[in-house]
N, C-alpha and C positions, 0 to 999 in steps of 0.2 A: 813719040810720047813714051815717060816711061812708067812702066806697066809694075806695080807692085802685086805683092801677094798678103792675104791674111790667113792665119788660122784660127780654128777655135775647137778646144780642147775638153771634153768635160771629164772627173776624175770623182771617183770615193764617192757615187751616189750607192744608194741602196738596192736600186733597180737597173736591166739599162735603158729602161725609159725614161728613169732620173737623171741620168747620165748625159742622154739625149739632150734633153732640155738644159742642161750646163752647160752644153757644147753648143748651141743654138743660143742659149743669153751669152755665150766668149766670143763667138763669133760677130753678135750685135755690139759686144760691148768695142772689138775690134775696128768695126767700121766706122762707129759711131766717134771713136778717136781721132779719124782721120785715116785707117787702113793701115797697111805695109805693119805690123806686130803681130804678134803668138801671143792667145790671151787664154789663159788657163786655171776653169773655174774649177774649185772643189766645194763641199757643203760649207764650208766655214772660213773660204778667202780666196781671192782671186790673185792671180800672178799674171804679171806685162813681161814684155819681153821685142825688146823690137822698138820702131815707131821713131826712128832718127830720119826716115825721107821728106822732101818736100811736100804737101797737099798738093792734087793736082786739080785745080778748077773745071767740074763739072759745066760746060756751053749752054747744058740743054735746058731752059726755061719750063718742062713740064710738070716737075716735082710742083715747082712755087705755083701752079696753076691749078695742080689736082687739089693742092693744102686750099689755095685761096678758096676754090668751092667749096672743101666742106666746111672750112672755119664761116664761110657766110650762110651756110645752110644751117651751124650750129647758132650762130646768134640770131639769124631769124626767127628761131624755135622758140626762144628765150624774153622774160621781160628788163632786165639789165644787165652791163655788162660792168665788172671789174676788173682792172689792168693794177699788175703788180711786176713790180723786178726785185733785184736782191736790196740788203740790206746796202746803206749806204749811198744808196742810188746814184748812179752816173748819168753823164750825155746819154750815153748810148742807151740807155733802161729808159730815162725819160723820154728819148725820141722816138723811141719806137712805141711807148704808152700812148703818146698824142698820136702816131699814125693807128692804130688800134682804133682811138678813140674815133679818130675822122670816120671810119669803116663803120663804127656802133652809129655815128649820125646818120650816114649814108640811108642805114638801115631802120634809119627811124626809131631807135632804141637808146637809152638814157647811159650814161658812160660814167666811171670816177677814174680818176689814178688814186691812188693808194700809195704814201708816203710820210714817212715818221718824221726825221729828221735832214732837212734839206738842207744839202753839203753846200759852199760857194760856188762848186761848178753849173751845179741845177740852178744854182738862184739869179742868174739872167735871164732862163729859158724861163721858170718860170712869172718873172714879172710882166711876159708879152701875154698871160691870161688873164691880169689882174684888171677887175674896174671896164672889163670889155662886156658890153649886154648879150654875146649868144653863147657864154660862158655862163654856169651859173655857178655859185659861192661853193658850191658841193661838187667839183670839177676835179680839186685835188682835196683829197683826203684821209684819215690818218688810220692806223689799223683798227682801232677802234670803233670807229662809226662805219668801217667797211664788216666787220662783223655782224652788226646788226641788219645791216644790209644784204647778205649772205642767205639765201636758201636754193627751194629746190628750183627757183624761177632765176636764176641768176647765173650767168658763165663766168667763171676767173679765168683773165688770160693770163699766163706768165712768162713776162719775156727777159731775156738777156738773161736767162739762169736756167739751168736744171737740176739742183742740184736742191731740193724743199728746207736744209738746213738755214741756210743761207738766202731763203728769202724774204723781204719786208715783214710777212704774217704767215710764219709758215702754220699755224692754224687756221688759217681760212683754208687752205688745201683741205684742209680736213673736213669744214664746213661745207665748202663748194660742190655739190652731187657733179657737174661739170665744169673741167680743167681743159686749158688748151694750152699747149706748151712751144714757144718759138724762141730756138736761143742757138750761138752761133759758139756755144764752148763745148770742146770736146769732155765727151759722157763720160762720169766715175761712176764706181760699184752703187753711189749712191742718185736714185732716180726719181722724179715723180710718177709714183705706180697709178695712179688713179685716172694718169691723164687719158680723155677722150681724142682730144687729136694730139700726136706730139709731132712737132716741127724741128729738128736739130739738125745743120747742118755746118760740120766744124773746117770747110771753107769758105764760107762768107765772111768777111771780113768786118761787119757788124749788123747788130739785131738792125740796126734802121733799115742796113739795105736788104736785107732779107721784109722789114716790113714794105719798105718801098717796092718792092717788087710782087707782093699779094696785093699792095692798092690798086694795081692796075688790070688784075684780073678781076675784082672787084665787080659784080654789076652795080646799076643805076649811075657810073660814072661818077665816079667820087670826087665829089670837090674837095681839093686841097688848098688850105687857106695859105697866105704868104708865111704867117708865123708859123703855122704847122709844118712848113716843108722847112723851114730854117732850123726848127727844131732840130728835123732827119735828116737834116744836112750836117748839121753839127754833130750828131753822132755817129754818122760817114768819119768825118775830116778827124775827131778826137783819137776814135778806133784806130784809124792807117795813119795815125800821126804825120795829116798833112798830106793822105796819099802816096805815104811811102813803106809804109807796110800790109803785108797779106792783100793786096790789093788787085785785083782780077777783072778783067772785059764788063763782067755785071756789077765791079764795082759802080764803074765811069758810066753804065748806062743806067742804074739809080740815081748817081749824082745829075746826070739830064735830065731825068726826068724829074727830080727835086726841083731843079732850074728853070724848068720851063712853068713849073705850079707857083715859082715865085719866089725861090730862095736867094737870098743875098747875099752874094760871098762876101764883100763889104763890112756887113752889117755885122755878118755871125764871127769874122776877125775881132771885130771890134769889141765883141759879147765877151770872147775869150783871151784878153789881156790880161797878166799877170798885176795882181798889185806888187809894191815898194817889199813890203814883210817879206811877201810868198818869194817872188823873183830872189833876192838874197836870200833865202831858204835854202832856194834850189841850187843857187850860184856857192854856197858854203857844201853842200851836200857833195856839188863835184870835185871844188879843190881836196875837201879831204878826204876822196875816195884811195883807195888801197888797191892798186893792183895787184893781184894774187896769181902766180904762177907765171907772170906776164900775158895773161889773156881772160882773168876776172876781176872784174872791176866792184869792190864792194863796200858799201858806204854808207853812213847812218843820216836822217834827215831829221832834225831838230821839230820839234812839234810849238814847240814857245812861241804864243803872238798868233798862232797860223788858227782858220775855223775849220780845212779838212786838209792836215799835214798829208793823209795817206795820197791825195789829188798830188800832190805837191813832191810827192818821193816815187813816187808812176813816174812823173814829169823828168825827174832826177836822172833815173833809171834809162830812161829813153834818153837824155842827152850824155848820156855817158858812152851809150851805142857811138856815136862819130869821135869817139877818140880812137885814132888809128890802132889796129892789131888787139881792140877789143871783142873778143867772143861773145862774154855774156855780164850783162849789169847785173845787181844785187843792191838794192838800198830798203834799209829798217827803218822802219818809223813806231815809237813809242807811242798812241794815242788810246786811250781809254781803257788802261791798265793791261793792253794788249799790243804784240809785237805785232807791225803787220810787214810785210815782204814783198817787194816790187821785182820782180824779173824779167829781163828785157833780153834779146838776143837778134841777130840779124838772120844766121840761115844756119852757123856752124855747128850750134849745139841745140839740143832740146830743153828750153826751161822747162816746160811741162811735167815732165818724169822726172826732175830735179825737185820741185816744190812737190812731189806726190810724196816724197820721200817724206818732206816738212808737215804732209797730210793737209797739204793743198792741190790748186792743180790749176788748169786754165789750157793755153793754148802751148803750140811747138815753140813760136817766140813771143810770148807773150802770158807769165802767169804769176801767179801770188801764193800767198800762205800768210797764217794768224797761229801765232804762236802764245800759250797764255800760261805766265809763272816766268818767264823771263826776264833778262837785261837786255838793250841794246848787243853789247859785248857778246855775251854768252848766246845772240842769235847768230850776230857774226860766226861765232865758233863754229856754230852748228855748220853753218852754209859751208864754210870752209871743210868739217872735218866727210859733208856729204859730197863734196867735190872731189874729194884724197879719195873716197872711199868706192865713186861712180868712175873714175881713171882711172884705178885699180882694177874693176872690175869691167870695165872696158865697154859698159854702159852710153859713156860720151866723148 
C-alpha cells in the first residue's frame, strides 16, 4: 500500500491560537482533497502544493454507517425534507436526490428535489416519475416553491456539491437552519459553513454510490423501487464512465446492490443514447481537437442545435482520453454567454490543480471551470498558456 503524507501549515494569524486553527482548517482542507499535498493557510489565501498521487480507496464501510445514523436521526427530527445538487444538474446530482428521497419515504417524511432547469441528460430519468400515483406533482421542484417551503422544520440535503456557489439555490443554504452535505469532490477554500452533518469523501467515485451505500444502513429497510435504483445506477455508470474511471471494490458492491433492488442495465443503456445533433457534436469536437505538446488534447464543442452542449463537450473530453499517448483532454463549450471547460485525464496529470488555476476545480481526473467575458479561442489560450506555465514550474 502506498502510504502518503499531508501537511498543514497556518501562517500570519494574530495569535498563535489563530494560527492554530489555520493549521487545523490546511490540514482538513488537505485531506479533504484527497491527501498526499502541503496546504498552507494565511488570513487572506490559501496555497496547494502537492496532490499529483493516486487516491487510495478507503475498504472500511464505517464512516458510511456512522454518517447513515445521524443523517436518519436528523430527518426523523424534521417535518420535510429538501434535496438540492448544483447548478445544471446531472445523473449523478439527480441519483442520488431520488436515493435521499427513498430514505425521506422510509421515514415517513414528505421529500422534493429542487431543480431549475432540466438539462437532456436528467430528462429520461426524470420521465420515470411522471403520471405515477405514489409520486406526487410536488416531487420535483423549482427554487422557487422550494423557498417557500424552507424553515425551521425543514432539512436541506446537498448532494454532489460543496461548494454553496454553485449550487441549484444557494439561498436556500441560507434559509435552511439545517444542511446536510454528501458529495464525492474534493473541498476548495470555499465550503458550506452551516452544514449540520457534512458527508465528503473525494474517493468515491460518485454521489449515487456514496448514497447507495447509506441506504443500506438505513433502518426500517428501505424499499428501493425499480426506477429509483436505475436512477443510482445511472449515476454509477455516467460518473466512471462505464466503470472505467475512479472506480473501486465499493464501487461494484453499490452497483449489486443497485441490481439486486431492480436496476436495469438494459434499460438505463437505452436511457442514455446519444441523439443524431449531440453524436456529431461530439464526433466534430474530436476531429478538430489540437494536440498540444504531443500529450494535450484541446478542443472546442460547438453549442448550435444541442439543449446541454456542456453534457456533450464532458462526453468530448472523455473520448478524446483513448487516443493513444493522450495525457489530458481539454474541450470549451460557449453556452449562456459563458465558457465552460471539460477536463478529462486517465492517471498522468492532475486536472484538478489545472482548472483551479481557471478558478474551477473538481477531481484528480476529472474537473471543469466557467470562464465569463471570454472567446472560445481566447479560453483555449488560457489553458495553453497554464499548461507552459504548470511545466515550467514543475507543478505537472
Amino acid at each position: 500500500m502506498e502510504v502518503t503524507i499531508s501537511i498543514g501549515i497556518g501562517l500570519g494569524g494574530m495569535t498563535y491560537a489563530q494560527n492554530y486553527e489555520f493549521a487545523r482548517t490546511a490540514i482538513d482542507l488537505a485531506l479533504g482533497r484527497g491527501g498526499d499535498q502541503a496546504v498552507v493557510k494565511m488570513d487572506d489565501s490559501i496555497v496547494y502544493y502537492g496532490g499529483k498521487s493516486q487516491q487510495v480507496e478507503k475498504n472500511t464501510r464505517v464512516k458510511a454507517r456512522v454518517k447513515a445514523y445521524a443523517l436518519q436521526e436528523i430527518i426523523t427530527s424534521k417535518d420535510r425534507v429538501l434535496v438540492m445538487g448544483h447548478k445544471l444538474s446531472d445523473v449523478d446530482s439527480f441519483g442520488a436526490a431520488v436515493g435521499i428521497s427513498c430514505i425521506a419515504r422510509a421515514l415517513e417524511k414528505k421529500s422534493h428535489i429542487v431543480i431549475d432547469d432540466i438539462t437532456t441528460s436528467v430528462r429520461p430519468l426524470i420521465e420515470l416519475f411522471k403520471n405515477k400515483e405514489e409520486y406526487s406533482e410536488d416531487y420535483v421542484i423549482n427554487s422557487s416553491q422550494a423557498l417557500e417551503l424552507a424553515g425551521n422544520n425543514t432539512v436541506l440535503v446537498v448532494v454532489d456539491v460543496n461548494r454553496p456557489s454553485i449550487t441549484e439555490c444557494p439561498e436556500l443554504i441560507r434559509r435552511c437552519k439545517t444542511v446536510v452535505v454528501l458529495d464525492h469532490h474534493r473541498q476548495t477554500t470555499e465550503v458550506i459553513e452551516n452544514a449540520t452533518l457534512s458527508y465528503v469523501e473525494p474517493y468515491a467515485s460518485s454521489a449515487c454510490e456514496m448514497v447507495a451505500e447509506v441506504l443500506q444502513y438505513i433502518g426500517n429497510n428501505v424499499k428501493v423501487k425499480s426506477n429509483e435504483a436505475d436512477c443510482l445506477y445511472s449515476g454509477i455508470i455516467i460518473d466512471t464512465n462505464n466503470f472505467t474511471a475512479k472506480t473501486g471494490v465499493r464501487t461494484f458492491e453499490a452497483a449489486a446492490f443497485l441490481r439486486r433492488c431492480g436496476a436495469d442495465v438494459t434499460r438505463v443503456r437505452k436511457m442514455f443514447r446519444d441523439d443524431v445533433t449531440e453524436y456529431k457534436a461530439k464526433a466534430e469536437a474530436v476531429s478538430n481537437a489540437e494536440i498540444y505538446k504531443n500529450a494535450y488534447a484541446i478542443s472546442e464543442c460547438s453549442a448550435e442545435g444541442l439543449d446541454s452542449p456542456t453534457i456533450v463537450g464532458a462526453q468530448a473530453a472523455n473520448e478524446l482520453l483513448n487516443i493513444s499517448g493522450i495525457k489530458a483532454s481539454f474541450v470549451v463549450t460557449d453556452f449562456q454567454n459563458k465558457i465552460y471547460v471539460s477536463a478529462r485525464s486517465i492517471d498522468e496529470v492532475n486536472v484538478q490543480i489545472i482548472m483551479e488555476r481557471l478558478g474551477g476545480g473538481g477531481h484528480m481526473n476529472m474537473a471543469g471551470a466557467q470562464l465569463e467575458g471570454r472567446t472560445p479561442k481566447e479560453a483555449m489560450d488560457i489553458i495553453r498558456e497554464t499548461i507552459n506555465t504548470m511545466l515550467q514550474e514543475g507543478a505537472i
